[in-house]
C-alpha positions in Angstrom: -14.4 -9.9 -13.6 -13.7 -9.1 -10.0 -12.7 -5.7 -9.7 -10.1 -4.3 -6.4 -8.6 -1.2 -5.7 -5.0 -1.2 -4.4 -4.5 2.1 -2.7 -0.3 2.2 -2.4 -0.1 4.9 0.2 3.3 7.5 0.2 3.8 11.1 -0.5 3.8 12.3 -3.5 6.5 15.1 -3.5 9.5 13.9 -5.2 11.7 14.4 -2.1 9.6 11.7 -0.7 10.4 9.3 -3.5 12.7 7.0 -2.0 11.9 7.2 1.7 10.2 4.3 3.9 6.8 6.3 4.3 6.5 5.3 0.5 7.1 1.3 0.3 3.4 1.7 -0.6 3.8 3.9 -4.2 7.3 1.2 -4.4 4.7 -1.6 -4.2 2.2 -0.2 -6.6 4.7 0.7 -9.2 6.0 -2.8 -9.1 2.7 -4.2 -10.2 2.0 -1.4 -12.9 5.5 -2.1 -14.1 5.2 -5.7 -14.2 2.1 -5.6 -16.2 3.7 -2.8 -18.3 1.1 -0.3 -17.2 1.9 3.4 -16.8 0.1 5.6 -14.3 -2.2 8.6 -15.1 -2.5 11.3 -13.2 -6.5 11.7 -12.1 -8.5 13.2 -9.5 -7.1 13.2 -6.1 -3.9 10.5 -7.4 -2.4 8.7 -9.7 -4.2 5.3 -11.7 -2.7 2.4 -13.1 -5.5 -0.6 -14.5 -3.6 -3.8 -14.7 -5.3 -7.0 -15.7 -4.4 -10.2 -13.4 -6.2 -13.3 -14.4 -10.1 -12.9 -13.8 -9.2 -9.7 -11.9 -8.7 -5.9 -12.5 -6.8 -3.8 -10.0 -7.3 -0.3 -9.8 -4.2 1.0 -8.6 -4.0 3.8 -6.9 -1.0 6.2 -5.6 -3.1 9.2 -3.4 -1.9 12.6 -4.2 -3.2 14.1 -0.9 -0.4 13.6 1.1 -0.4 10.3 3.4 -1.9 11.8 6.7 -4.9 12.6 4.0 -5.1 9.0 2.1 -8.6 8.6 3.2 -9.9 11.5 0.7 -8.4 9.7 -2.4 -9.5 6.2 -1.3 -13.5 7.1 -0.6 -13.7 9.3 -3.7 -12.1 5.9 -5.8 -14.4 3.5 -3.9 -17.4 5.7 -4.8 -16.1 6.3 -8.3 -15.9 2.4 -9.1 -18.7 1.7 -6.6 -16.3 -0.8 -5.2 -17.6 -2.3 -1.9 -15.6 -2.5 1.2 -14.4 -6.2 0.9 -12.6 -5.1 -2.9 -10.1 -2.9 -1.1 -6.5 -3.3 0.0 -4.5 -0.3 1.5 -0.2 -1.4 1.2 1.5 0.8 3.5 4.4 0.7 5.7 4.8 -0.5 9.1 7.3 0.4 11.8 6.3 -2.1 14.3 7.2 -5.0 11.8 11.4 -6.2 11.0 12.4 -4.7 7.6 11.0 -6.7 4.4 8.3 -8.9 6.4 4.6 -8.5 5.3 1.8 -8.4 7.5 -1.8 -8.8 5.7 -4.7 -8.7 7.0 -8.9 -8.4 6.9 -9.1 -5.8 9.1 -7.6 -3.7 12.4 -6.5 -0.6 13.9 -4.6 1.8 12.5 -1.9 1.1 14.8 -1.0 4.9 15.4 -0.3 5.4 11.4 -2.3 8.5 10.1 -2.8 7.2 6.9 -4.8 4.2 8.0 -6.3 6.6 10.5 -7.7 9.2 8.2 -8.9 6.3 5.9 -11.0 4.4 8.7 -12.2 8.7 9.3 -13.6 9.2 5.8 -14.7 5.5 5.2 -16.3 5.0 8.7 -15.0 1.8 9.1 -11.5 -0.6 9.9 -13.3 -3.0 8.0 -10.8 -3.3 5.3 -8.0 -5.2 3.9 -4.1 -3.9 4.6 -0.7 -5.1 3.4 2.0 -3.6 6.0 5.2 -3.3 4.6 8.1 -3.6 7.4 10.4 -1.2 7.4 11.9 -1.7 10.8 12.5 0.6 13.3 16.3 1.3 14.0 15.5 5.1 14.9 16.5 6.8 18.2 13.6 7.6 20.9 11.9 10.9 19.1 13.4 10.0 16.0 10.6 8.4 14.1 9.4 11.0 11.9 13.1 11.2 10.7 13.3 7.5 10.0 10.2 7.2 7.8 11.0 9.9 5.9 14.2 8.7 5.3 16.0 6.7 3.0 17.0 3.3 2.6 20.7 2.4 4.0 22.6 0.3 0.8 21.8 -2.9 2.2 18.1 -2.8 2.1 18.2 -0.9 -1.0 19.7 -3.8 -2.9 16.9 -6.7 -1.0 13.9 -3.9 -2.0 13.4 -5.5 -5.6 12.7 -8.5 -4.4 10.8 -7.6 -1.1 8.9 -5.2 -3.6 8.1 -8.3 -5.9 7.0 -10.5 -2.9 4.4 -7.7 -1.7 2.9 -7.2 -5.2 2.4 -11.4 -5.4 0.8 -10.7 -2.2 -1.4 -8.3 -3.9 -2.1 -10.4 -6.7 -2.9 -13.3 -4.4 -5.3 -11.7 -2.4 -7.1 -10.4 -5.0 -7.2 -14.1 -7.0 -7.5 -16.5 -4.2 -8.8 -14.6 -1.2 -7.3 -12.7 2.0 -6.9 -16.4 3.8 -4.8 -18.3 0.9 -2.5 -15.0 0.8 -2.0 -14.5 4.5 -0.8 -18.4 4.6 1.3 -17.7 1.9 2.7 -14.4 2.3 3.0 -13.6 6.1 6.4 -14.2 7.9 
């Protein structure tokens, strides 16, 4: 069985719960939801094991605060002795129009510090990420507000189905390989 671990980045305080910074914990409930999988609280986050297919996926939701992602991601790969290749980060992206999805192999960290600090404790860019557009209709020096705010009405009621479209792009990736889901899932 091929084994991957999802790390669904956000902040866990519940102030944070609805905001744009966490369209990576909205993704990774989807998926434990859908398979009817709760999460646990472990070290350094929160787990959810969900069966797809031939695959497991270790999901995980980092409890270190996003700037500190990295932490919770290396002590996971260790833990399941996952190599690089069996990791996907989902995670939300400014620099992309609400709803699209970006995946891919590898990159920068594009100015976000929860890629940043990953690539830090893992010593590499060498892995899989799923941005998550969440537009960028904030005033110059206005970011910080934006991500950590909410949702206006009218993306709230497209998220469910954006949300379900990321997690098939998960499940993809993991079942048929980063090139099938890219074709598929990237607009």
């Amino acid at each position: 069985m091929k084994r991957f671990l999802i790390a669904c980045l956000g902040n866990m305080a519940p102030e944070y719960a609805d905001t744009r910074h966490n369209i990576g914990f909205m993704t990774g409930d989807t998926l434990a939801e859908e398979a009817g999988v709760p999460f646990q609280s472990k070290r350094y986050g929160d787990i959810a094991v969900i069966k797809v297919k031939n695959c497991e996926l270790i999901l995980l939701k980092p409890s270190t605060f996003m700037n500190l992602s990295g932490q919770a991601v290396r002590y996971w790969m260790n833990q399941e002795k996952l190599p690089l290749e069996n990791l996907l980060v989902v995670v939300d992206d400014l620099a992309i129009p609400f709803g699209h999805l970006r995946l891919r192999k590898r990159g920068s960290d594009a100015g976000h510090n929860g890629l940043k600090n990953i690539a830090d404790q893992l010593c590499s860019t060498n892995y899989a990420r799923l941005r998550f557009g969440v537009g960028n209709g904030f005033p110059r020096g206005g970011q910080i507000d934006y991500v950590l705010g909410e949702f206006p009405p009218e993306e709230r009621a497209e998220l469910p189905a954006l949300l379900r479209r990321a997690a098939d792009a998960v499940k993809a990736y993991c079942l048929s390989g980063p090139e099938f889901a890219m074709n598929h899932y990237n607009n």
